[in-house]
C-alpha positions in Angstrom: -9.3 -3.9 22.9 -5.8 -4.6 24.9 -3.0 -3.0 23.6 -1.0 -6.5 22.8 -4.5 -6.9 20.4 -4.1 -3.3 19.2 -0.7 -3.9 18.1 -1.4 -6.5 16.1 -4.4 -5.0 13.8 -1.8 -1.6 13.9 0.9 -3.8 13.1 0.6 -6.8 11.7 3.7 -9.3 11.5 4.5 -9.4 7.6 7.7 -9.7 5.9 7.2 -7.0 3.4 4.4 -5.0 4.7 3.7 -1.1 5.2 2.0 0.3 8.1 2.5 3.6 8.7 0.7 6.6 10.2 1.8 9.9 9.2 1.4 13.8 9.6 3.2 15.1 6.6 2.5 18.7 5.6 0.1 18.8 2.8 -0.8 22.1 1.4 0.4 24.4 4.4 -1.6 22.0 6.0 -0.7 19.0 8.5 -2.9 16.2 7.1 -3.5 12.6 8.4 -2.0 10.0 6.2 -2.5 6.0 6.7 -0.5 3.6 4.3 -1.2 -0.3 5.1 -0.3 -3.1 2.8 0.7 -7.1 3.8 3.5 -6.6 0.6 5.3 -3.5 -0.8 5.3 -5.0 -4.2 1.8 -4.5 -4.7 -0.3 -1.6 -6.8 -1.0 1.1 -4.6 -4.1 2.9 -4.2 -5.2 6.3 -2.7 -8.9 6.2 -1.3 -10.3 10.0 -1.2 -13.1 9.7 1.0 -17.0 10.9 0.8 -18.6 13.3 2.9 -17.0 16.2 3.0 -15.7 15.2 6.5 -16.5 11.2 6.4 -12.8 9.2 6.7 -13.0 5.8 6.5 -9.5 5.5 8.1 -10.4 4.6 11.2 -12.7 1.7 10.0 -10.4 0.6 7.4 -10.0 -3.4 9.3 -13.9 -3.3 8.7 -14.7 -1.3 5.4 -11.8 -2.2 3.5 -11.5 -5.7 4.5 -9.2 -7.9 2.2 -7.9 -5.0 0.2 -4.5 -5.1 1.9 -3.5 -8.3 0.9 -3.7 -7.6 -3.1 -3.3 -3.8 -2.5 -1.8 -1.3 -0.3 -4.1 1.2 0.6 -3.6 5.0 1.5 -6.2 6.6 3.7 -6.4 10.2 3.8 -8.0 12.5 6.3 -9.1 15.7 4.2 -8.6 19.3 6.0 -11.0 18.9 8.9 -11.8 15.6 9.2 -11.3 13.7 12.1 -7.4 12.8 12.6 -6.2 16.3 10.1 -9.1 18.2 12.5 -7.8 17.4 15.6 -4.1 17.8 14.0 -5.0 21.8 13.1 -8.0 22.4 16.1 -6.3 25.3 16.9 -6.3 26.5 12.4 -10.0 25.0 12.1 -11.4 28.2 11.7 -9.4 29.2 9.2 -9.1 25.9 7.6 -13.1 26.2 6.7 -12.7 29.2 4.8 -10.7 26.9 2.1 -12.0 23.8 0.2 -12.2 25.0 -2.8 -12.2 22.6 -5.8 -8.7 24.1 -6.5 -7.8 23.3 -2.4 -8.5 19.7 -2.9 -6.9 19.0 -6.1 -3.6 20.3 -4.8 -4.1 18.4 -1.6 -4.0 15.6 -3.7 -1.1 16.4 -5.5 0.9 16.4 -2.3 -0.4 13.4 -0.7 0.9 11.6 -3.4 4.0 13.7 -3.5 4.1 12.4 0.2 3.5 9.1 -1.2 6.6 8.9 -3.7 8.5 9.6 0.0 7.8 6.2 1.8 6.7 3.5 -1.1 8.1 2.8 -4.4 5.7 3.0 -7.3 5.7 5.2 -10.8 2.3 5.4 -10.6 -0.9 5.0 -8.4 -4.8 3.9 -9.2 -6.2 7.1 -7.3 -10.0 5.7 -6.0 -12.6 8.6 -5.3 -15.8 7.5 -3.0 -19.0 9.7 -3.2 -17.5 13.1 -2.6 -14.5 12.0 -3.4 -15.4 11.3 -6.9 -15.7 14.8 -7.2 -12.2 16.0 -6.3 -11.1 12.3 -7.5 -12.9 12.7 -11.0 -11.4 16.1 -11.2 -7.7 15.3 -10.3 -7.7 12.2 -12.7 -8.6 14.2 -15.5 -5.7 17.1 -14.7 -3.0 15.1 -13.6 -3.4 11.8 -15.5 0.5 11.8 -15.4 0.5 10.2 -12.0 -2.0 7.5 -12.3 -2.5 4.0 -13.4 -6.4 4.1 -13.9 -9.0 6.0 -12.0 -11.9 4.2 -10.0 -15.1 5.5 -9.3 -17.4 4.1 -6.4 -20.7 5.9 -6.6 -19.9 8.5 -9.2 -21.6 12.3 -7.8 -22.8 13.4 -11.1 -24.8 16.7 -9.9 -26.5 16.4 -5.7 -29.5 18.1 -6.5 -30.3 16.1 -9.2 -29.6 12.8 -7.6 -31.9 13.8 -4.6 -34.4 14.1 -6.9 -33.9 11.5 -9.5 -34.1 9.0 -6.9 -37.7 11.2 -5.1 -39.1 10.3 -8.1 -37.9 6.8 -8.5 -39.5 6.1 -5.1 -42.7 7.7 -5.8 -43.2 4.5 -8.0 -42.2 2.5 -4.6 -44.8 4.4 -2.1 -48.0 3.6 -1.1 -49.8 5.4 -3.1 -51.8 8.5 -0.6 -50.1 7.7 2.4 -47.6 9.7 4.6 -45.0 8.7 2.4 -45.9 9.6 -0.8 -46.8 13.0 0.6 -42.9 13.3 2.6 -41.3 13.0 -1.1 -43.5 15.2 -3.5 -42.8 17.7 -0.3 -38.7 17.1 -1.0 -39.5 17.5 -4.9 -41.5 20.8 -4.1 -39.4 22.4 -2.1 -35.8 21.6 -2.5 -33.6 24.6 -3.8 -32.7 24.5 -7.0 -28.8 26.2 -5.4 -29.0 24.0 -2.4 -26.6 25.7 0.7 -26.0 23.1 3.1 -27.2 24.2 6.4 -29.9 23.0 9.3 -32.7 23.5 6.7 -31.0 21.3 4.0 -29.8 18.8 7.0 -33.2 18.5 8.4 -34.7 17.7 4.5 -31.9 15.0 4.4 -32.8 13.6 7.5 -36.1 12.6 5.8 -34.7 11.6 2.3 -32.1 9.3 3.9 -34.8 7.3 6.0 -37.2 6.8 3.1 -34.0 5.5 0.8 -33.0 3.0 3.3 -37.3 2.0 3.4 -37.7 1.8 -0.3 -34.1 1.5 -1.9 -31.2 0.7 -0.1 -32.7 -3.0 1.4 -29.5 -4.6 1.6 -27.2 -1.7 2.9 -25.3 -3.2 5.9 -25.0 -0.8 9.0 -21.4 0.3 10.4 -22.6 -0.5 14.2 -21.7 1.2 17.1 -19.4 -1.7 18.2 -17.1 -1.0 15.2 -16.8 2.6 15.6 -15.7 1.7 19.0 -13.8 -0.7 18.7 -11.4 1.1 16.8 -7.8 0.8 17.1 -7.1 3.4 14.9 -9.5 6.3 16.8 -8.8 7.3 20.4 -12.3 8.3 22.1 -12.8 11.9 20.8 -11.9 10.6 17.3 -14.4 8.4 17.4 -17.4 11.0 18.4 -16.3 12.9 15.8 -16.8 10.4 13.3 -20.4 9.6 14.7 -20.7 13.4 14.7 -19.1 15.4 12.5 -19.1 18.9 12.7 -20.5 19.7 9.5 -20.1 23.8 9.9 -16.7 23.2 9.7 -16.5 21.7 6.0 -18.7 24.8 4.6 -16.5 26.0 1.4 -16.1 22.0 0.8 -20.0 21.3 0.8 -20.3 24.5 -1.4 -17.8 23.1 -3.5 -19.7 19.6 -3.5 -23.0 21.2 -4.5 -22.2 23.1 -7.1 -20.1 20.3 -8.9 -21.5 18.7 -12.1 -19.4 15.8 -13.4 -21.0 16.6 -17.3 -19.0 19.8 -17.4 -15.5 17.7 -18.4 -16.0 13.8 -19.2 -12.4 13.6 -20.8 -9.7 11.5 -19.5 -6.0 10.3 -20.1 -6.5 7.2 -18.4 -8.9 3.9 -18.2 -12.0 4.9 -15.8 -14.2 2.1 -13.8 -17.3 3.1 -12.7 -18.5 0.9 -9.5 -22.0 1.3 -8.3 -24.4 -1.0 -6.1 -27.7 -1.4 -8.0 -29.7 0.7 -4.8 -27.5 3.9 -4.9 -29.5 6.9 -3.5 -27.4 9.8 -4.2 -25.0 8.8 -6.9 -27.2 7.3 -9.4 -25.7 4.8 -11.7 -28.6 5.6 -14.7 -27.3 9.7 -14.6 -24.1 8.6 -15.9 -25.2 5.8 -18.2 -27.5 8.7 -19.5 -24.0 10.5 -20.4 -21.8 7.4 -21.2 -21.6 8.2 -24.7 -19.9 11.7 -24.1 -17.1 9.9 -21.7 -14.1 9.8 -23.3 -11.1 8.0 -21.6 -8.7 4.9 -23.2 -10.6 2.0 -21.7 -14.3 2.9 -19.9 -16.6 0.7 -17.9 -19.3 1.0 -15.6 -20.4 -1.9 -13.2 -23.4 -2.5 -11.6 -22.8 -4.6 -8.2 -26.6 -6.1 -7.0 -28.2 -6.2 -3.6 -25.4 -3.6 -2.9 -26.2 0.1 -1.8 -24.0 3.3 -1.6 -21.2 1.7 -0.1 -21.2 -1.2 -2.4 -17.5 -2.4 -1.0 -19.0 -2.8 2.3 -21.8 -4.3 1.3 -20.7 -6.8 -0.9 -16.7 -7.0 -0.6 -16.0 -9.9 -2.4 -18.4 -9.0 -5.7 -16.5 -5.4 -5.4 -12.8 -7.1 -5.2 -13.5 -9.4 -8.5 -15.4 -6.4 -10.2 -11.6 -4.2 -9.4 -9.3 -6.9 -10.4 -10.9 -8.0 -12.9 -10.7 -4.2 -14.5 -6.8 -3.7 -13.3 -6.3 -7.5 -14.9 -7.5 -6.3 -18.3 -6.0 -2.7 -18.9 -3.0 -4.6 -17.3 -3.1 -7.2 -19.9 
């Protein structure tokens, strides 16, 4: 991509847009912060990505598409990943020993402190994704004082659990006696009941994440190679390490991912919409119907989005755009 064509996605020629790439300290902690909207007047949201370690930042043009134009939209790299690693190399290790549950939740509190600095709003709609619906989930119910609503795409509800809710969903799928068949009873047998996320655990996932995109996820759309680099937003060793992250580096997060249960606390302050595609693998859309009754929060919904998968935005934008405005167009009402 030239740099005049760089420029343009980087900074597109609106008369009351935001673009703006930051480094503001966030927690002792000089964090990547990415604020893009085509108007300043409109509701602003702040993503908090999945993984631990997976920013979508850098693939915002592509994953995001259209947001900008009825939102702006506030990326944040987490401690460690990608822009906010290679911000702190030098800190990494010492950055892994945090990531605590506690760690993130404050983090989040001074992002949008950081927010409050460069765009005029009262209140945001704070949006978790995957893992981010853990530290999301958790930060809406503490802090409902900053937030308009809280959105959930692909609500965590417990790992374990949604491993092997959906094992046993494809066991209906399989063939039954073949290699298949025999692969997932051997994930039911034999994954931990306190999973520790290391090459073992890495290795099992390998195999899970092949036989949901076989039997469940049919209509998951792949990020290609092409978009990762094509970025304008990633220079080269950015971009590896989004195709690679270094997933010994997020440790106390991935503890603090595993061990999270979203039935613990289902009481909020503020409206709650729950966005799933209909072939989640992980973040199964029937183990929090199965708890629905127990949410409490002033306005609560959960949507279903078809032939969508895990990241249901990407894979069918336009069905996830009416499903979000729809929802802010009612509690707005």
């Amino acid at each position: 991509m030239s740099n005049i064509n760089k420029n343009i996605v980087l900074y597109p020629e609106t008369e009351n847009g935001i673009y703006l790439y930051e480094y503001p300290m966030i927690n002792a902690i000089k964090q990547y912060v990415q604020v893009r909207g085509s108007d300043r007047n409109n509701p602003l949201i702040l993503f908090v990505h999945g993984g631990p370690g997976s920013s979508l930042a850098g693939l915002c043009h592509v994953l995001q598409a259209g947001w900008e134009d009825k939102f702006t939209v506030a990326n944040w790299d987490q401690r460690n990943t990608c822009k906010t690693y290679f911000a702190n190399k030098e800190s990494a290790e010492e950055i892994v020993q945090t990531g605590t549950m506690e760690d993130f939740i404050k983090d989040i509190d001074e992002v949008i402190a950081f927010l409050h600095t460069v765009y005029d709003f009262e209140k945001l709609i704070l949006m978790g994704f995957s893992w981010g619906t853990a530290i999301g989930s958790e930060y809406a119910k503490r802090h409902p004082e900053n937030l308009l609503c809280y959105i959930s795409v692909g609500q965590l509800t417990n790992y374990r659990e949604g491993v092997l809710f959906t094992c046993r969903k494809m066991l209906g799928l399989v063939q039954k006696g073949g290699k298949d068949e025999m692969k997932i009873k051997q994930i039911i047998e034999t994954f931990p009941r306190n999973p520790v996320w290391n090459k073992e655990m890495l290795s099992c996932l390998k195999y899970y994440n092949a036989l949901c995109m076989k039997y469940i996820a049919k209509h998951a759309r792949r990020i290609t190679l092409s978009n990762i680099f094509g970025s304008p937003f990633l220079n080269f060793k950015e971009k590896r390490n989004f195709l690679m992250p270094d997933y010994p580096l997020f440790t106390k997060a991935f503890e603090t991912m595993l061990s999270y249960d979203f039935r613990r606390n289902m009481k909020y302050e503020v409206p709650v919409l729950f966005i799933f595609g209909d072939e989640e693998t992980v973040c199964n859309p029937e183990l929090v119907e199965e708890c629905s009754d127990n949410i409490s929060a002033p306005v609560r919904e959960i949507k279903i989005i078809p032939k969508a998968s895990h990241m249901c935005f990407f894979d069918q934008p336009d069905a996830f755009s009416q499903t979000l405005v729809s929802f802010l167009n009612d509690i707005n009402s």
